[in-house]
C-alpha positions as CSV (number, residue, x, y, z in Angstrom):
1,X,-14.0,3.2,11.0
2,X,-11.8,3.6,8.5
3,X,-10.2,2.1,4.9
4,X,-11.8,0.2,1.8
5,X,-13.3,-3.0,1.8
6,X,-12.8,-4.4,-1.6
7,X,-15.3,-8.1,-2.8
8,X,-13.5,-9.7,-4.9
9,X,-15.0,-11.7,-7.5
10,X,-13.8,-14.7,-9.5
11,X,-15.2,-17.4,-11.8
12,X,-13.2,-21.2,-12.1
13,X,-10.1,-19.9,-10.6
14,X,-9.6,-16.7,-12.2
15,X,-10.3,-13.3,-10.2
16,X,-12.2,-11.5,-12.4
17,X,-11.6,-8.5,-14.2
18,X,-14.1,-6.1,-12.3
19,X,-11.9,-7.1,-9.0
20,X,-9.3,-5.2,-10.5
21,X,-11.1,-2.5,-11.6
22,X,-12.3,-2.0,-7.8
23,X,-9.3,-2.4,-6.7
24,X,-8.3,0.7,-8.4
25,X,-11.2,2.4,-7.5
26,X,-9.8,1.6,-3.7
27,X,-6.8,2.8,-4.4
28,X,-7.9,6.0,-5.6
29,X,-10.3,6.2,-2.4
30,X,-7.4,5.7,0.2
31,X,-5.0,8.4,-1.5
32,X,-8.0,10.8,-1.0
33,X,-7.8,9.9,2.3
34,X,-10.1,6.7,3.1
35,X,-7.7,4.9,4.5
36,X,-6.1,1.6,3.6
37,X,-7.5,-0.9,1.1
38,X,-8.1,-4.5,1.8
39,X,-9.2,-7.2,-0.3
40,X,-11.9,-9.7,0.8
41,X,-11.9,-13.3,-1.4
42,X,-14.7,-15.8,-0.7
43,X,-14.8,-19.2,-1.8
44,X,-13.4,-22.6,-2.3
45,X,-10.2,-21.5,-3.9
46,X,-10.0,-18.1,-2.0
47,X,-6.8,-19.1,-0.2
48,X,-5.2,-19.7,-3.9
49,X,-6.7,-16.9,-5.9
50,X,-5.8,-14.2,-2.8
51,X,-2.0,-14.0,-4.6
52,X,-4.1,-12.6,-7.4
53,X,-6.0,-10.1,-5.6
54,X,-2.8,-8.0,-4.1
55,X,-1.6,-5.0,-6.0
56,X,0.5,-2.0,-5.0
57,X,-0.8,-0.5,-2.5
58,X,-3.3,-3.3,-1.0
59,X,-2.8,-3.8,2.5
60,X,-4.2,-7.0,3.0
61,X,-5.9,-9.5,1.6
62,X,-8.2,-11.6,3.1
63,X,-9.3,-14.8,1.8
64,X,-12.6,-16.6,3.3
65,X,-12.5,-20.3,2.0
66,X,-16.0,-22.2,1.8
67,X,-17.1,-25.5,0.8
68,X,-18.8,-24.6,-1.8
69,X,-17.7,-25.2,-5.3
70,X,-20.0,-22.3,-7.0
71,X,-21.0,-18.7,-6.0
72,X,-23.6,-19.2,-3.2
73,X,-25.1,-15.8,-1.8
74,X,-25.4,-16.6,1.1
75,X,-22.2,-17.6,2.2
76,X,-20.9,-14.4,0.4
77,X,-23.4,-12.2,2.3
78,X,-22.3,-14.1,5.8
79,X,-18.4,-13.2,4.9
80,X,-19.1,-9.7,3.7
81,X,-21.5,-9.3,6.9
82,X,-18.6,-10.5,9.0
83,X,-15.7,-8.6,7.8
84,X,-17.9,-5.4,7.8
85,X,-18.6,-5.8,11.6
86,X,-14.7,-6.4,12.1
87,X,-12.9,-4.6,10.1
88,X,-15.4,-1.3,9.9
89,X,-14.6,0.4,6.2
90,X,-15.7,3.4,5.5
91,X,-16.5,2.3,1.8
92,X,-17.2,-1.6,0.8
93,X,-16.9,-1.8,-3.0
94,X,-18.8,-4.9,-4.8
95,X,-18.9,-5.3,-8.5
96,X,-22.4,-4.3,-10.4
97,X,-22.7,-7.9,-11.1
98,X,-25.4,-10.8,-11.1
99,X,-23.1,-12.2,-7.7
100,X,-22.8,-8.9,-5.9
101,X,-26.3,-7.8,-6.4
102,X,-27.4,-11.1,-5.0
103,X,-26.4,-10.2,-1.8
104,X,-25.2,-6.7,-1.6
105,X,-28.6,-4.9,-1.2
106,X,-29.6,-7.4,1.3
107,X,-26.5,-7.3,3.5
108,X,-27.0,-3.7,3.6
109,X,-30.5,-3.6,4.6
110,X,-29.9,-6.3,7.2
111,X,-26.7,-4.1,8.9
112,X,-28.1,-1.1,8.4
113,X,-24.9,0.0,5.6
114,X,-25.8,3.3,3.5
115,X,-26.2,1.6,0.2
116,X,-25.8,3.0,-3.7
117,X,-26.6,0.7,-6.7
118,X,-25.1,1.7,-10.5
119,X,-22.8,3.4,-9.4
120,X,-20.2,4.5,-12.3
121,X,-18.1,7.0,-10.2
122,X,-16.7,7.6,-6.5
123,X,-14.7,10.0,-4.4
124,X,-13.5,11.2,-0.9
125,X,-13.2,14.5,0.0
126,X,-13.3,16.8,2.6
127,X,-17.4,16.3,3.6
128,X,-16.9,12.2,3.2
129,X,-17.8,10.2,0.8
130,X,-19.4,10.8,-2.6
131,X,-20.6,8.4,-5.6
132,X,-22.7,9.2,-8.7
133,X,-25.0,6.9,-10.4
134,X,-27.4,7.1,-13.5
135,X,-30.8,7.2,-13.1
136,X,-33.9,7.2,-15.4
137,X,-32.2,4.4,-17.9
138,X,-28.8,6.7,-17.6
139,X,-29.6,9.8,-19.1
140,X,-29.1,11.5,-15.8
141,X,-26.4,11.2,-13.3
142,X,-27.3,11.6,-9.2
143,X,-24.7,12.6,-7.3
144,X,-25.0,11.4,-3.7
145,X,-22.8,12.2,-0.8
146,X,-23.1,9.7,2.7
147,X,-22.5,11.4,5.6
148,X,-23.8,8.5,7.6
149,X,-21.2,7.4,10.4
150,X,-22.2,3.5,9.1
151,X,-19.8,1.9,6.4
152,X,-21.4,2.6,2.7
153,X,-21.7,-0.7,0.5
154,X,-21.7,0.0,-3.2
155,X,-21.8,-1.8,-6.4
């Protein structure tokens, strides 16, 4: 396993603004040394909108097009689900959003994926990977660290 799976998200044809934001989360992952980032699109337009998800330093992105016209869980979880099982990231960023968290906890649960919801900061070191997130309404941070062989999906 190895690199950053990136979900991108995007709203009547624009990517949206959190997709960029983990896409510079990925970024900063691979330079610490989990590998390459690529960038997963789903949806009707996802061919078109995939110009919109490279950056430097993106390897790839992948675009997943669907029939249908609005964000539909389901589908999302079936693309994420696949491109886990054939691509095998170490780290699959989703955004903390209404979309992501309609499938995100379930896709993990169903592959078996370590799993970390809130989650306001990430790294890669030495011992794996490591994410904090708040807990008790955000007046405490957890730090977690994975050591799980499995990928880790996080919004």
């Amino acid at each position: 396993m190895s690199g950053v799976l990136v979900v991108s998200e995007h709203r009547r044809g624009q990517v949206l603004a959190v997709t960029h934001e983990l896409i510079a989360a990925a970024l900063e992952l691979g330079a610490a040394g989990a590998g390459g980032v690529t960038v997963l699109v789903v949806g009707s337009e996802a061919t078109a909108l995939a110009a919109s998800c490279g950056a430097e330093g993106v390897a790839e992105v992948v675009a997943v097009p669907t029939q249908n016209r609005e964000f539909e869980a389901h589908a999302a979880q079936a693309a994420v689900a696949t491109a886990v099982e054939q691509m095998g990231p170490n780290v699959v960023l989703c955004g903390h959003t209404p979309d992501s968290m309609g499938f995100a906890p379930a896709l993990a649960a169903a592959a078996g994926l370590g799993f970390a919801a809130n989650v306001i900061e990430v790294g890669w070191g030495d011992d794996g990977l490591t994410a904090a997130r708040g807990v008790y309404g955000d007046r405490l941070v957890a730090r977690l660290a994975f050591d799980r062989p499995s990928p880790v999906l996080m919004v």
